[in-house]
Structures are given as C-alpha cells and as structure tokens.
C-alpha positions, -999 to 999 in steps of 0.1 A, spaced: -105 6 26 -91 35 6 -74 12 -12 -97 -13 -23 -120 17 -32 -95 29 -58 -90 -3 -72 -122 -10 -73 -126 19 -90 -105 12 -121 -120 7 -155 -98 -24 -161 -111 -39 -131 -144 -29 -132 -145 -50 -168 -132 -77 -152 -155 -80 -128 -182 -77 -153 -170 -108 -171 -165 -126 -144 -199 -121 -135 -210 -130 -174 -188 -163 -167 -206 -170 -136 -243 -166 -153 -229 -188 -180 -218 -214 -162 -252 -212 -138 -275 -215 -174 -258 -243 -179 -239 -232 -217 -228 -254 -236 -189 -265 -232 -172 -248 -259 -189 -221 -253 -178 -220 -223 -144 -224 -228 -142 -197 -255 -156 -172 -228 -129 -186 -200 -100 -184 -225 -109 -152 -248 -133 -134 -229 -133 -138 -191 -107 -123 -168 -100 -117 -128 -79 -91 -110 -47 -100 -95 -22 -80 -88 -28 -53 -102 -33 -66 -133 -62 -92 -151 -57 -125 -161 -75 -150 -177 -100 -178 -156 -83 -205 -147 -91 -244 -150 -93 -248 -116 -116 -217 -105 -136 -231 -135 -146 -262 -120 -159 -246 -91 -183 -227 -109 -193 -262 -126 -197 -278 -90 -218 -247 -73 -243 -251 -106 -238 -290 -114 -230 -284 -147 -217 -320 -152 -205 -318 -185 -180 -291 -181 -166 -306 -147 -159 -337 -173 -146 -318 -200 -124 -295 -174 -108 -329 -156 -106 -347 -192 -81 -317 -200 -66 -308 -175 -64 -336 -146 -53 -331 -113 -43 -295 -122 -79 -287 -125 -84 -296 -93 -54 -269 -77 -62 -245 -49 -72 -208 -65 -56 -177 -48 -80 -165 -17 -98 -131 -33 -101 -117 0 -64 -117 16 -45 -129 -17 -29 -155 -4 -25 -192 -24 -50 -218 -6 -39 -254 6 -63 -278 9 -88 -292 -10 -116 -267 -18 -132 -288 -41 -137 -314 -26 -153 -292 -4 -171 -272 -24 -183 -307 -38 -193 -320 -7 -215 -287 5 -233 -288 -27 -239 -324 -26 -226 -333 -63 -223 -367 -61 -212 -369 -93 -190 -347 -99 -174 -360 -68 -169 -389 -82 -152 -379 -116 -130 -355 -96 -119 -388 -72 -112 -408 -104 -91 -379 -117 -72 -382 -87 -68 -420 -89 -55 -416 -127 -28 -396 -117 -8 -422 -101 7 -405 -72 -9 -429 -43 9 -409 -10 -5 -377 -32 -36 -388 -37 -42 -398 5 -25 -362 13 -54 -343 -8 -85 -361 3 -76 -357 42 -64 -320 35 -76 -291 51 -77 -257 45 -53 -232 59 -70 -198 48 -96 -183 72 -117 -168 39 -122 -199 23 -156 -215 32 -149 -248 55 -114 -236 65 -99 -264 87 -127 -290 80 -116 -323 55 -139 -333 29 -156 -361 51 -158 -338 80 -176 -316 67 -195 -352 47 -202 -361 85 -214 -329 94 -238 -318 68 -252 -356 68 -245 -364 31 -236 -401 30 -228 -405 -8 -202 -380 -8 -188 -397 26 -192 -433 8 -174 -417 -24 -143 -406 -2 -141 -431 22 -137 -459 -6 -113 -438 -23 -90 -440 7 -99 -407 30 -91 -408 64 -124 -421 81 -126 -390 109 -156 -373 124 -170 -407 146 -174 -380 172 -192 -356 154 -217 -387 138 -230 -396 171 -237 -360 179 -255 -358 147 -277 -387 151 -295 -375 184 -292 -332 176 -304 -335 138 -344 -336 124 -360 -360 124 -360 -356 83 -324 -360 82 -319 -389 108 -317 -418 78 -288 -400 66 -271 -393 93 -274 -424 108 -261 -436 74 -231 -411 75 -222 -430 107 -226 -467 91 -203 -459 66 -176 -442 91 -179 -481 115 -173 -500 81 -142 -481 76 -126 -476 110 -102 -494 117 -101 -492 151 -126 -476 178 -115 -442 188 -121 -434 227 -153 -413 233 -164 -397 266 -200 -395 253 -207 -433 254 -189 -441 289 -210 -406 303 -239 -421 287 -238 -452 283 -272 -469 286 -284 -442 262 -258 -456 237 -260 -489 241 -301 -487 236 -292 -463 202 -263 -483 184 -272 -519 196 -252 -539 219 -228 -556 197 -214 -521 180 -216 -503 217 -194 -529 233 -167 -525 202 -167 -488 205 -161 -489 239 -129 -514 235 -153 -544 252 -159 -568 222 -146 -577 189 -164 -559 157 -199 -572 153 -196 -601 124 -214 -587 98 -198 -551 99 -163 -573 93 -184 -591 67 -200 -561 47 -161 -537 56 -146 -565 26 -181 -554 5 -174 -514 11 -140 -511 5 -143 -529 -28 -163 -499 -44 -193 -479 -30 -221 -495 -52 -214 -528 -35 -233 -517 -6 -257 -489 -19 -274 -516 -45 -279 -539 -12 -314 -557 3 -327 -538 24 -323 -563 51 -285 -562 47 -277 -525 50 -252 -517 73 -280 -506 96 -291 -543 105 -256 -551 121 -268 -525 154 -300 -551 157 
C-alpha cells in the first residue's frame, strides 16, 4: 500500500492519469476520430513501469466498445487489424492478459456492431486455427472482468442472442447448453424471449447433445418446456428434429439468414 501511495503520488503519474481520464471523456462524448487519435498518440499516456507511455490501439478500442463509439472501433480495426484487438496489460497485478477481452467487453455491453466488425477483422487475417483459438479463449487474469468465461458464455449468460448468433456463425465453440436451460426457467419474465433465443441458436449449432442431469432428474418438466422432438435428441433418444437440421444449413451460412425469417419459421417453432 505504501508503495502504490508513493507512486500514486508522483507528478508524472498523476498527469497521466489525468489524460487518461480526458481520453476516457473523449471517447464517451463520442469526438470525432482524428481527434481522437491526435489525443491517443500526442496527448494521452498510462503508467507502466515506472514510466508513461502512450495509449495503445488495443486499450483504445475498449473505450470505443464501453461508449459505442462505432466509428472509431472502425477506424481503430481499419488500421490496425487483429493487433487492435491484443490483450492490454492487467492495471491491477501487471501482468499481460490472454484471452479475449474484447470480445468480452463486447458482449457485456451488447455492441452488436462492433462485434461484428471486430469478427470480420478476425476473418481478414487469414489465420483460420488462430481465429477458432481467440473466439473460444478465456481469460487467465483474476482482475479482468469475466475471467475464465468465453465470449458466448458469458452471450449465454447475460441472454444476448445477437452477440451469441455473431460468434457462433463465425465459428465459436457452441458451449453453455447447460447454463441456457438454467436461464430459461431462473430469468424474468422480460428476458425469457431472449433467453430462450440464446438457447435456439446454441441447438442449431451443436453438433451433438451433450449429457445433462437436469433433464433425466426432471424430465417431464423438460419434455413439457422444449417439446418432445428436441427433449428426446438431448437426451440421446431420437435423431435431431427435421427442421432444426433444416434451418442448422440456414444459420451457419450467415446470421441474417435466420434473424430476417417469418415469424412462423424461427427456430422456436421446431420445439412445437
């Protein structure tokens, strides 16, 4: 404590803290981008190691997710790819996250769009084992907000089915079946149409039914929820339903295949 209180009490890093806070209001007031990017490159330093440096890219772009600022995420993965998209260093313990903090940062914050152009930026780079390895990441640092959740984890669990859609087409690993179900029956009633979404879009892109407790212990409870057809495949009983092999072609060939469909073919109708 000592410590932190004399370095916290140094001029030089006193002024970078107060830039980095005049970065963060900038970003948040949604500045233009070149004005922006002046501040980040001239103007706008952090404290590591005794020593400041300048912002970089990557901790950037996650001041553009937290305030949607959608045109500086562009800019930011227009010049600097993938590399925008790096773990930053941990401010509390130092240390140089794994994982995928965007994504989960993106995810949290529900920035569907931004989510998507960081997801192209990751299919431009033409690295396809690389690409798989970062969307099913998690992180290793216990400071970092959703440590040791993946980006459609923490999808599942927060109930936000167009960032779940997003990663699942791209490829993510489709985990979290478990943690679906429990959302369906635990969450409002003002959040059931997602969730319940959430866990249409994980059955379109499983490939195979994992082995749950919850719908053996439970089962007529189950089978009266997801429908029949869908209970009898999870359970290992019965081939996929038709139409959920019908519309898993339709997802995987890009998510606005099934978002823009009738009503009376969302995945929802294959539980009836």
């Amino acid at each position: 404590t000592h410590t932190l209180d004399c370095l916290s009490s140094s001029p030089s890093q006193r002024e970078c803290e107060r830039t980095a806070f005049s970065f963060y209001c900038a970003v948040r007031e949604r500045l233009p981008v070149w004005l922006l990017e002046d501040m980040r490159i001239m103007e706008v330093f952090c404290w590591e190691d005794g020593q400041p440096r300048a912002f970089l890219p990557s901790e950037a772009l996650l001041y553009a997710l937290v305030h949607d600022h959608q045109d500086y995420a562009r800019y930011l993965l227009n010049r600097y790819s993938v590399s925008a998209l790096k773990a930053p260093r941990c401010s509390f313990c130092c240390c140089r996250s794994t994982g995928a903090p965007h994504l989960n940062v993106a995810v949290r914050y529900d920035r569907v769009t931004i989510l998507g152009m960081m997801l192209e930026a990751l299919k431009d780079c033409g690295m396809k084992s690389q690409h798989r390895e970062y969307l099913d990441s998690y992180g290793n640092c216990s400071h970092v907000a959703d440590a040791g959740k993946t980006a459609v984890q923490l999808a599942v669990e927060l109930s936000h089915p167009d960032c779940l859609l997003l990663l699942l087409v791209q490829g993510a690993r489709p985990d979290g079946l478990d943690t679906a179900l429990q959302r369906l029956i635990s969450c409002d009633v003002s959040e059931r149409r997602h969730a319940q979404r959430c866990l249409d879009f994980l059955l379109l892109f499983l490939p195979e039914p994992p082995l749950l407790r919850c719908l053996q212990d439970e089962s007529q409870r189950w089978q009266s929820l997801l429908g029949n057809e869908v209970f009898c495949w999870l359970c290992g009983l019965a081939p996929p339903p038709l139409l959920l092999q019908a519309l898993r072609c339709l997802a995987r060939s890009g998510p606005d295949q099934i978002s823009t469909l009738s009503n009376f073919l969302q995945p929802h109708i294959f539980r009836l």
